[in-house]
MISE-655410 format. One line per 5 residues: their letters; for each residue x, y, z of N, C-alpha, C. Coordinates in steps of 0.2 Angstrom, whole numbers, m for minus. Last residue first. Example, Ala and Ser with C-alpha at 12.3 -4.5 7.8 and 13.67 -1.06 7.14 Angstrom:
SA	64:m11:35:68:m5:36:64:0:39 | 66:m28:39:62:m22:39:66:m16:39
//
This chain:
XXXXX	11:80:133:13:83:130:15:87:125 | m3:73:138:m1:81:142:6:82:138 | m8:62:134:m4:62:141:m2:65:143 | m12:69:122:m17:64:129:m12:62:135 | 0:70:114:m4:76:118:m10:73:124
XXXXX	5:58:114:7:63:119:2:68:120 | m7:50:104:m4:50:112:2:55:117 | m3:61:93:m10:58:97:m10:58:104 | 10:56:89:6:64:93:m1:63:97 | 7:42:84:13:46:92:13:52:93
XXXXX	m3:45:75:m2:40:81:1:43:90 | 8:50:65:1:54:70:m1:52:75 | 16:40:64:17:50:65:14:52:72 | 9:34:56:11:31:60:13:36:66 | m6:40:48:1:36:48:4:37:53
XXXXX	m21:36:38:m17:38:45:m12:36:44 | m30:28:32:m28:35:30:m22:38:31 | m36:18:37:m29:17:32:m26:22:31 | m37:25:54:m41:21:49:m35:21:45 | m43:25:71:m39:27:64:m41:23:59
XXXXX	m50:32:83:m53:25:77:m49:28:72 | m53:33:99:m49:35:93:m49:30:89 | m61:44:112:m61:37:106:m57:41:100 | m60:47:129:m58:51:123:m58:44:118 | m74:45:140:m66:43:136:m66:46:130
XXXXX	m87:50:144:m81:51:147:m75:48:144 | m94:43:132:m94:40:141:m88:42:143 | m83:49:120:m90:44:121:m89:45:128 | m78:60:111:m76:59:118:m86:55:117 | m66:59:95:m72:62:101:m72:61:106
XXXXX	m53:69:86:m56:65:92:m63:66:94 | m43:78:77:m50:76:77:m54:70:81 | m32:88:80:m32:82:80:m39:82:82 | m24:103:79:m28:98:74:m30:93:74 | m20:109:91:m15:103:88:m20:100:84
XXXXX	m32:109:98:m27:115:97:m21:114:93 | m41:98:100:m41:105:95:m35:106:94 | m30:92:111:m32:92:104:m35:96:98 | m33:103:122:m29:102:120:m24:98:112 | m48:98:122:m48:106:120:m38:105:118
XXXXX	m47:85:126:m51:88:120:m49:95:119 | m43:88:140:m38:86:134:m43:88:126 | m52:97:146:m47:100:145:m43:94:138 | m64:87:143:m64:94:141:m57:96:140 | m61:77:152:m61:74:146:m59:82:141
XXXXX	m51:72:164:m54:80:163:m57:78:155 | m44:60:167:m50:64:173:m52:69:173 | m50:45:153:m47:53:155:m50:55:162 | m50:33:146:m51:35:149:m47:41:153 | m49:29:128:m46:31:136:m50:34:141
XXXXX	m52:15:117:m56:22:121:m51:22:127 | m48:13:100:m48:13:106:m51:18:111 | m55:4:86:m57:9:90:m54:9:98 | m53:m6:77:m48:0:75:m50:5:81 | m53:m20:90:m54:m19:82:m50:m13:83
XXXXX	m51:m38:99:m47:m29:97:m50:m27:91 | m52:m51:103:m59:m44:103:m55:m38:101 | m42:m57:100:m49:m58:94:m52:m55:95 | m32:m52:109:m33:m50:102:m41:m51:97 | m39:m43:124:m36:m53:118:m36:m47:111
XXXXX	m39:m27:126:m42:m34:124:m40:m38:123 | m38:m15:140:m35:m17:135:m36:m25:133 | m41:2:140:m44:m6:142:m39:m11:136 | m27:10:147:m35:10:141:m35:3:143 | m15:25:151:m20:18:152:m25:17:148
XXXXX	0:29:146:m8:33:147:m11:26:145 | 13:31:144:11:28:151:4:29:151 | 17:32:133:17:38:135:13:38:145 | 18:19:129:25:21:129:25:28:135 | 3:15:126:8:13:133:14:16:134
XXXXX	2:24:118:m1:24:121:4:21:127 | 10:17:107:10:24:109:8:28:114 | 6:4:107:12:3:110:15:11:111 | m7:7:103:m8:5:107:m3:6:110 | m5:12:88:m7:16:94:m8:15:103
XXXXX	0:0:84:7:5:85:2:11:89 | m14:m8:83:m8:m8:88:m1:m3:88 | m19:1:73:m22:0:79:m15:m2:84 | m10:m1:63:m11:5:65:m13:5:73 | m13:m16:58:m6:m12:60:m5:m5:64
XXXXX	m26:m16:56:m22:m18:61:m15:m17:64 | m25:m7:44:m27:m5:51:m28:m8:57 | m18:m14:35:m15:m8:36:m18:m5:45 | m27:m26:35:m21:m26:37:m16:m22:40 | m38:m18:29:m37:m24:36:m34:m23:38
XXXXX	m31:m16:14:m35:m10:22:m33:m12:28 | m28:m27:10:m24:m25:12:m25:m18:17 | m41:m33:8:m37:m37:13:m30:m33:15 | m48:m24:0:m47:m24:7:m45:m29:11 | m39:m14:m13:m39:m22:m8:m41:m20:m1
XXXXX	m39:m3:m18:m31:m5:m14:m32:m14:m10 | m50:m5:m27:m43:m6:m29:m40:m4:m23 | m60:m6:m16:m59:m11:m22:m51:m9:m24 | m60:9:m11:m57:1:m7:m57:m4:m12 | m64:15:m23:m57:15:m17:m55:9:m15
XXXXX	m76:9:m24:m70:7:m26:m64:7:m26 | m83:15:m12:m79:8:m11:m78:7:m18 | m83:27:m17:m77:26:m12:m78:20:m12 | m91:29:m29:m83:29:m28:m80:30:m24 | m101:24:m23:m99:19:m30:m93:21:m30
XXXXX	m106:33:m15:m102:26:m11:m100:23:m18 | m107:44:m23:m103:44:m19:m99:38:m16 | m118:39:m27:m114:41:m32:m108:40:m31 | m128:36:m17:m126:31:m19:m120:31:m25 | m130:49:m12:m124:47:m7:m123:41:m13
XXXXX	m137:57:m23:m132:58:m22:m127:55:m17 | m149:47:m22:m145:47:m28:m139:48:m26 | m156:35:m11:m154:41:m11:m148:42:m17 | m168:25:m16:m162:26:m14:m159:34:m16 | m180:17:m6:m178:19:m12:m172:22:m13
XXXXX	m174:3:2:m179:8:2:m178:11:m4 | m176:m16:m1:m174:m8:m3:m178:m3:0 | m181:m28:0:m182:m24:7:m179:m17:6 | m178:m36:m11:m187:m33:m12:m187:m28:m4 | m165:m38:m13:m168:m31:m13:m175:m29:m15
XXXXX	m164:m50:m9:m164:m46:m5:m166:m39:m5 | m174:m58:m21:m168:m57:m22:m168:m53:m13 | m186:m58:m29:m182:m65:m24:m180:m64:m22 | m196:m43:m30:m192:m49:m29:m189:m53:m25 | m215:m44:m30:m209:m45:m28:m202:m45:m29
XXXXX	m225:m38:m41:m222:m45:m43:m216:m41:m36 | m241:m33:m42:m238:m31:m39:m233:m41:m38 | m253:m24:m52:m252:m28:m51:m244:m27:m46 | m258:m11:m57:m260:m15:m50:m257:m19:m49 | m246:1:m53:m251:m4:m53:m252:m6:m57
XXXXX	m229:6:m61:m238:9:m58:m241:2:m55 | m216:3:m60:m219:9:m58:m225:11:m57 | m212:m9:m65:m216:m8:m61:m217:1:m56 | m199:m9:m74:m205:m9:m76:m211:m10:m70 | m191:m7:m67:m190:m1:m71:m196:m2:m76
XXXXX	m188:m18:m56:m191:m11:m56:m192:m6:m58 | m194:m32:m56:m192:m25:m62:m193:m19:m61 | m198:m34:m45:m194:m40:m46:m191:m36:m53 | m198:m22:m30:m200:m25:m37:m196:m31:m41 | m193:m12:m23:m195:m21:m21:m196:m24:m26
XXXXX	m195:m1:m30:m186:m3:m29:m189:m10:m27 | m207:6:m28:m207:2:m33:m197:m1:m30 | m209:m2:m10:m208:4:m16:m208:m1:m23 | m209:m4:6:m213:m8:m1:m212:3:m7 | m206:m7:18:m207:0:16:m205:1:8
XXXXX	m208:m19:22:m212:m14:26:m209:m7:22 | m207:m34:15:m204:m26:16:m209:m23:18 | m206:m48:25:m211:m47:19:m206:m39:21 | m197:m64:23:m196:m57:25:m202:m54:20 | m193:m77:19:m198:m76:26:m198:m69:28
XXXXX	m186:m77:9:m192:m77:8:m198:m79:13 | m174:m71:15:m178:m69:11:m184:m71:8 | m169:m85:20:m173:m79:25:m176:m76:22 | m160:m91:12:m166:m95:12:m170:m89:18 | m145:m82:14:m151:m84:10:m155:m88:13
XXXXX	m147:m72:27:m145:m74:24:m149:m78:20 | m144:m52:21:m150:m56:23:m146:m62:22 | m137:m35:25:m137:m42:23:m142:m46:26 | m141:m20:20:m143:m23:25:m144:m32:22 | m134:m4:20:m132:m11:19:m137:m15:24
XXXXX	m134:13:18:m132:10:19:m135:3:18 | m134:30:14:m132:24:11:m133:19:17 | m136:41:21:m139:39:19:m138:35:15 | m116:50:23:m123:49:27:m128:48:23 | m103:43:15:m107:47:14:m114:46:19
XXXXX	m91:31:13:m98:34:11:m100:41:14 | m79:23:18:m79:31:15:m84:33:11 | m83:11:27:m84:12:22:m83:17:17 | m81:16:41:m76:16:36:m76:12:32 | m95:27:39:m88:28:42:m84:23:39
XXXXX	m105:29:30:m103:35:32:m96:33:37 | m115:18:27:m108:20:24:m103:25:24 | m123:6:40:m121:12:34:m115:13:34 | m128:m12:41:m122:m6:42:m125:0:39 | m131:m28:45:m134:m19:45:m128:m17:46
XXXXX	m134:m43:43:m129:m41:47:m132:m32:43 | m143:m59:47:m143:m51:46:m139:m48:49 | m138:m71:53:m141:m69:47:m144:m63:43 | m119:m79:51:m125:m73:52:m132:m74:47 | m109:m87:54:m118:m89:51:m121:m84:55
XXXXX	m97:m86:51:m99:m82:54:m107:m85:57 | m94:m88:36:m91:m91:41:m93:m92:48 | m104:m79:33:m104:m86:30:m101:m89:35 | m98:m67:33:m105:m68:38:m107:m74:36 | m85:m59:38:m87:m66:33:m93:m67:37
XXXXX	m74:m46:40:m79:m48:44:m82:m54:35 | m59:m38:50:m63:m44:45:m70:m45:46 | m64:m20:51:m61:m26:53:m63:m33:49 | m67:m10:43:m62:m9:48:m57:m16:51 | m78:m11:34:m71:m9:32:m65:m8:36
XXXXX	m87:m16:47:m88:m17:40:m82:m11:37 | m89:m10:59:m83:m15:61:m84:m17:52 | m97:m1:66:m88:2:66:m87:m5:65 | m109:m5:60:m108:2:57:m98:0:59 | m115:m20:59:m107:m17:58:m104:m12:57
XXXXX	m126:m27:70:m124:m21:69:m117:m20:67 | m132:m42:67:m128:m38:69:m126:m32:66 | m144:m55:74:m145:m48:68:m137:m46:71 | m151:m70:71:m144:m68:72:m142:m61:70 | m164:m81:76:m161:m75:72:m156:m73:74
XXXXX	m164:m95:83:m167:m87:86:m162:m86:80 | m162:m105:91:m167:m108:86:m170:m100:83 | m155:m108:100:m160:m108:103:m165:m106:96 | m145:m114:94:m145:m118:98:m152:m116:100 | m141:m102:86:m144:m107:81:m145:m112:86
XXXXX	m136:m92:97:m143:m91:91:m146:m97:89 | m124:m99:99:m130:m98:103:m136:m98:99 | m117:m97:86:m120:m107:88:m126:m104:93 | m116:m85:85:m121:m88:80:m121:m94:84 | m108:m84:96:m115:m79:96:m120:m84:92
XXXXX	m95:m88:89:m100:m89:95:m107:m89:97 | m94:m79:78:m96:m86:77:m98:m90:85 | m93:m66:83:m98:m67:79:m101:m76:81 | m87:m60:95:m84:m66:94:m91:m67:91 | m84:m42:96:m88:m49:97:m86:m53:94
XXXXX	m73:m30:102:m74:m36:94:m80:m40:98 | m73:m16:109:m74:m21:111:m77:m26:103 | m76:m2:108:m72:m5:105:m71:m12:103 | m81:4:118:m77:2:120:m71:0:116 | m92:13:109:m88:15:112:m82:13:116
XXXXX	m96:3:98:m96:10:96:m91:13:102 | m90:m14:96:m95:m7:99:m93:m2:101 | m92:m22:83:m87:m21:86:m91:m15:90 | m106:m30:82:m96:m33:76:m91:m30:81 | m118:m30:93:m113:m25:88:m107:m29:85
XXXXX	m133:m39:92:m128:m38:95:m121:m31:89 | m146:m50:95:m145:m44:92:m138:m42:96 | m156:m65:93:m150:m60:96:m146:m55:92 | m173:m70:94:m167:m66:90:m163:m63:97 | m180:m78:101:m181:m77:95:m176:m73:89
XXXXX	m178:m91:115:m176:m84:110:m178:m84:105 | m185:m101:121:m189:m96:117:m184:m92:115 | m174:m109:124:m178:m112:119:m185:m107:115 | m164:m95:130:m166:m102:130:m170:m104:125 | m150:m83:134:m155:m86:130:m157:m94:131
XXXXX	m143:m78:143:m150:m74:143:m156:m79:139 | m132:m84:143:m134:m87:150:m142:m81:146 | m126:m80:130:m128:m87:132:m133:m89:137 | m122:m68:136:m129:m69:132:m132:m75:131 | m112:m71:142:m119:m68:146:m123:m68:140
XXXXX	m104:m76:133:m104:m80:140:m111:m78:142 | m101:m64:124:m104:m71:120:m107:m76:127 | m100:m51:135:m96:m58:134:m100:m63:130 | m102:m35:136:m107:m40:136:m103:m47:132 | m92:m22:144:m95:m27:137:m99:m31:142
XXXXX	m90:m15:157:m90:m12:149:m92:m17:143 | m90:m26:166:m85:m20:166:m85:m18:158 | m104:m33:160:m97:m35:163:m92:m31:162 | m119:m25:154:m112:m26:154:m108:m27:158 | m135:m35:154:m129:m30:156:m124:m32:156
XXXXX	m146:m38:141:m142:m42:146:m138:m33:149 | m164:m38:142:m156:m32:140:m152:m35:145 | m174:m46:133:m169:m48:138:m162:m43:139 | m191:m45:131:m183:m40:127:m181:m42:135 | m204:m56:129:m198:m54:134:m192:m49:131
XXXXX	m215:m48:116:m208:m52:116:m206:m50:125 | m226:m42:115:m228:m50:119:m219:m51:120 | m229:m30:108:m230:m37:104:m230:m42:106 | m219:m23:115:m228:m20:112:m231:m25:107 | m209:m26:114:m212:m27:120:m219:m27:119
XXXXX	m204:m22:102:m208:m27:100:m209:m31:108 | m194:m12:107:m201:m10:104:m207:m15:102 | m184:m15:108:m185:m15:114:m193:m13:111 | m178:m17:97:m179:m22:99:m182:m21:106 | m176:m3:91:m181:m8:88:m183:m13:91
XXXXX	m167:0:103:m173:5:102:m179:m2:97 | m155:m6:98:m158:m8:105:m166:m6:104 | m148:0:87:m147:m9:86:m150:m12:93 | m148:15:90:m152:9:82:m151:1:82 | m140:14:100:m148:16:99:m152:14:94
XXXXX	m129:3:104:m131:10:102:m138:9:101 | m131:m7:122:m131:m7:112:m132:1:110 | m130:m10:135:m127:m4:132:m126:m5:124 | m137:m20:135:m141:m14:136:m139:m8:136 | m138:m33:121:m135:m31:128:m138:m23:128
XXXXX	m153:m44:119:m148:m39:116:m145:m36:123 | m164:m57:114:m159:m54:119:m155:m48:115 | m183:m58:116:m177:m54:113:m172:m55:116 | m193:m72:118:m191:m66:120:m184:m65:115 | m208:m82:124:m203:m79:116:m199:m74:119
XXXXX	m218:m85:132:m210:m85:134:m206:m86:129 | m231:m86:121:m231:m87:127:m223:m88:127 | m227:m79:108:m232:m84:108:m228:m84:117 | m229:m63:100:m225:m69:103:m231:m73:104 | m233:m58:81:m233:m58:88:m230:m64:93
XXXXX	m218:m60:70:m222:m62:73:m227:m59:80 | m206:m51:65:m206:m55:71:m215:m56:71 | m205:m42:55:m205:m46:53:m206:m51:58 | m200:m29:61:m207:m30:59:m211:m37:56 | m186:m32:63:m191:m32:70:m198:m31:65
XXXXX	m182:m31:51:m183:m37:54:m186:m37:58 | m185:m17:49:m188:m20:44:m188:m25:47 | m177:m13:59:m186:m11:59:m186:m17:56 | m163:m13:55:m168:m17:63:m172:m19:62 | m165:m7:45:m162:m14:43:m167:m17:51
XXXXX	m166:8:51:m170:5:47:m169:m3:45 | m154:7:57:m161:7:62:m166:6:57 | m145:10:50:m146:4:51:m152:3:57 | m151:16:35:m147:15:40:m147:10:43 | m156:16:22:m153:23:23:m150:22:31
XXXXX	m153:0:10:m156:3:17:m153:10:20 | m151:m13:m1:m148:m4:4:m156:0:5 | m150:m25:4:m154:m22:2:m150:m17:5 | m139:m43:m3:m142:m38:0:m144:m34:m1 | m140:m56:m7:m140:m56:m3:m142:m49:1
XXXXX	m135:m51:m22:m142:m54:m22:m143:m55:m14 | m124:m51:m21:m126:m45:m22:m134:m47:m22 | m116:m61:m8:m118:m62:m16:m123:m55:m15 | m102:m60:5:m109:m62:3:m110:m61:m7 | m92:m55:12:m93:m62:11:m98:m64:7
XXXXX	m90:m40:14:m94:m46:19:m93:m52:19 | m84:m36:2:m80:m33:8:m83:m41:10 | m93:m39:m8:m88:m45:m7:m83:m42:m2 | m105:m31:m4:m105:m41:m3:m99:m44:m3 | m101:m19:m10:m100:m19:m1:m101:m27:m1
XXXXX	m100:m23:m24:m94:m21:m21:m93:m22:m11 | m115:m25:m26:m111:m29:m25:m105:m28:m22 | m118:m10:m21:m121:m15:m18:m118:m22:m20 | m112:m2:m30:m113:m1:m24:m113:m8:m18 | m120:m6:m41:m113:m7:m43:m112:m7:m34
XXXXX	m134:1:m37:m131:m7:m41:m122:m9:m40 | m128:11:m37:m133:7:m31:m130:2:m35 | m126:16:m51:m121:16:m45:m122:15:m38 | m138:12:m56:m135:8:m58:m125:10:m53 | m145:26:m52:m148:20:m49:m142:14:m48
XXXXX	m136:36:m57:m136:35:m50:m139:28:m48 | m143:34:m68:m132:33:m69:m133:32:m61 | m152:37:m69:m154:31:m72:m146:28:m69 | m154:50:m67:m156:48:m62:m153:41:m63 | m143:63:m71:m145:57:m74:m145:52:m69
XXXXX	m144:80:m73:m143:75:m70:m147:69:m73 | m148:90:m79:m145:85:m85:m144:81:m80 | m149:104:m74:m156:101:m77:m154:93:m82 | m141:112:m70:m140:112:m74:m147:108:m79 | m139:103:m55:m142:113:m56:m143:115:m63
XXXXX	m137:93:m58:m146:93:m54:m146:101:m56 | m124:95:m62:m128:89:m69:m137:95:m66 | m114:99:m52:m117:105:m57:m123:100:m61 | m121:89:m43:m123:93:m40:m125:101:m47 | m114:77:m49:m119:75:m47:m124:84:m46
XXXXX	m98:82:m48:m102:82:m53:m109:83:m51 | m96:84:m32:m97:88:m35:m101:88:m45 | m101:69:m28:m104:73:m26:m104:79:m30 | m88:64:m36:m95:62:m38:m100:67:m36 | m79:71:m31:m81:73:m36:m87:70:m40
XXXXX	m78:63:m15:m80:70:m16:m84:73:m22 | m75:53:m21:m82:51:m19:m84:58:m18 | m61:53:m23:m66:53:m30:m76:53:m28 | m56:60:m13:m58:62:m19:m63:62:m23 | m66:54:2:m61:53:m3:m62:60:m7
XXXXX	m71:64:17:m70:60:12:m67:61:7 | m68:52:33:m66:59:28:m66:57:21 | m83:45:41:m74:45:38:m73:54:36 | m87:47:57:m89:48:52:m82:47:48 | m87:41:72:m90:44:68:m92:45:62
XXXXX	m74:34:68:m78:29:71:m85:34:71 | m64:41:63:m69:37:58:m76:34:60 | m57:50:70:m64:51:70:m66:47:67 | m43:57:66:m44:49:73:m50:50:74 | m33:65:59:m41:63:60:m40:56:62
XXXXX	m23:79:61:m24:73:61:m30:70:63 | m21:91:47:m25:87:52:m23:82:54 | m17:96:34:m16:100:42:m18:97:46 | m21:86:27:m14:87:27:m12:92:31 | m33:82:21:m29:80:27:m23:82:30
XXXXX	m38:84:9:m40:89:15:m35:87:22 | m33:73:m1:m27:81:2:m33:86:8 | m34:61:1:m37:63:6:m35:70:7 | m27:52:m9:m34:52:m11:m39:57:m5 | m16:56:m7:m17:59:m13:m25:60:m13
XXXXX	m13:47:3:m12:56:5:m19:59:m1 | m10:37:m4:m17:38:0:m17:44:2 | 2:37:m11:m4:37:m14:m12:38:m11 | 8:36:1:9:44:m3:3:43:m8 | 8:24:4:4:31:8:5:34:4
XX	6:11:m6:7:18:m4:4:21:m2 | 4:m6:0:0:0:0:4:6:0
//
């Protein structure tokens, strides 16, 4: 991998250092100038709605082979609280001691849907977190012969913490329950095979380190599911031709996952065609890699400068570390001041590099959170 050919693709970067992906990425060139074409075509009256659809399409394969999957396997969805819904609408009323598990520190889009079909009979089983995570061990112990679905994060938003996907899946398939995951921070950052994995819906958007854009996003089915899924937000895009089902009456589904499309957003889908082909050409086995590598020289940055964080096995490590601070404000504001783009979740400062970053930067990062 050339950096100097990754600078190329990021020159807003070059007074900054940005440790924020876990938020939102920075965006590419080329995804930038899709946005900027896209924008003179709409003002000029020549945009070309027909080039944006077929840039979903293109889109949409491209994110299946990051995952492991077949383009037929998935529906773009504007987030992943809509990927929830649609399953959660798909659950049945319960039937006497059916119930949800999901942990109770899940972000809001992967808890809110699931805490919602109490209004329908389900037990929702919100396990708790053991000193900041929820262990494959304690969701085990929530599920029995009525789970219905487990729900859980690839990697979570604020500790950082990996799940042990293939885990989780025996649980699910032992109690005969659905297997949803949320991979907003862990779908271009860390490996993920939902094959391997026996996932059966995995939900993302494309705005972090997939280098998308706010309203794209991804919602994998596995096969033989799709046709126990009816779509709850039925467009002409569910269509088994969408370019010939436009009007009524008659009404043909498709087979495929994308009968659970929502309609799609032109300008992000231009955008995601060219950033994940970014990632199509550098490889993401070599991304991965790159941000594995990153992840730990932040970590031995971090140690070297004696400043503490949680620290995991490797199989639960992904690109997000969180510290723990006793002023969060003042170092934030010491950041600012040294161009460095961090947040602060639950009192810890979070740092999500990504391939972008160099090695440099890392080791200012951590001094200046140490006070230097």
């Amino acid at each position: 991998m050339n950096l100097s050919d990754i600078s190329g693709l990021f020159p807003g970067l070059k007074d900054t250092i940005y440790l924020n992906t876990a938020t939102t990425c920075v965006g590419c060139t080329p995804a930038r100038e899709a946005y900027e074409r896209a924008v003179e075509r709409w003002s000029t009256g020549r945009f070309d709605w027909m080039e944006a659809e077929q840039a979903g399409e293109e889109a949409r394969r491209m994110f299946a082979e990051i995952i492991g999957a077949n383009a037929a396997d998935i529906a773009i969805v504007p987030a992943v609280s809509t990927a929830a819904g649609i399953v959660a609408a798909n659950l049945p009323p319960a039937k006497r001691g059916e119930n949800i598990v999901v942990a109770e520190n899940e972000f809001a889009s992967n808890y809110y849907p699931w805490l919602l079909l109490r209004e329908r009979g389900y037990d929702v089983r919100t396990v708790a977190a053991e000193e900041d995570i929820v262990p494959a061990e304690a969701l085990a112990r929530a599920a029995d012969g009525g789970t219905r679905l487990i729900a859980v994060s690839a990697v979570h938003p604020v500790t950082g913490f990996r799940a042990d996907l293939s885990s989780i899946s025996r649980i699910a398939a032992g109690s005969g329950a659905w297997f949803f995951v949320d991979a907003c921070q862990a779908a271009g950052a860390v490996p993920l095979d939902v094959v391997r994995d026996g996932v059966d819906f995995l939900a993302t958007a494309s705005h972090k380190f997939l280098l998308g854009s706010r309203g794209m996003g991804y919602l994998y089915v596995r096969p033989g599911l799709v046709d126990r899924l009816q779509p709850v937000l039925a467009g002409w895009k569910a269509a088994r031709e969408p370019f010939e089902s436009f009007l009524g009456p008659a009404m043909e589904l498709s087979s495929t996952a994308s009968k659970l499309d929502a309609s799609l957003a032109w300008f992000p889908a231009l955008a995601d065609r060219a950033a994940l082909a970014v990632i199509h050409g550098l490889g993401i086995g070599a991304i991965l890699e790159r941000n594995a590598q990153l992840a730990r020289h932040l970590q031995s940055a971090l140690e070297a400068e004696g400043v503490s964080y949680r620290f995991f096995p490797e199989k639960h490590r992904s690109t997000i570390i969180s510290v723990p601070v006793s002023d969060a404000d003042a170092v934030m504001a010491r950041l600012r001041r040294a161009n460095v783009v961090v947040s602060v979740r639950a009192g810890r400062i979070r740092l999500a590099p990504h391939f972008y970053n160099r090695e440099e930067e890392l080791l200012r990062a951590a001094e200046l959170i140490a006070g230097r």
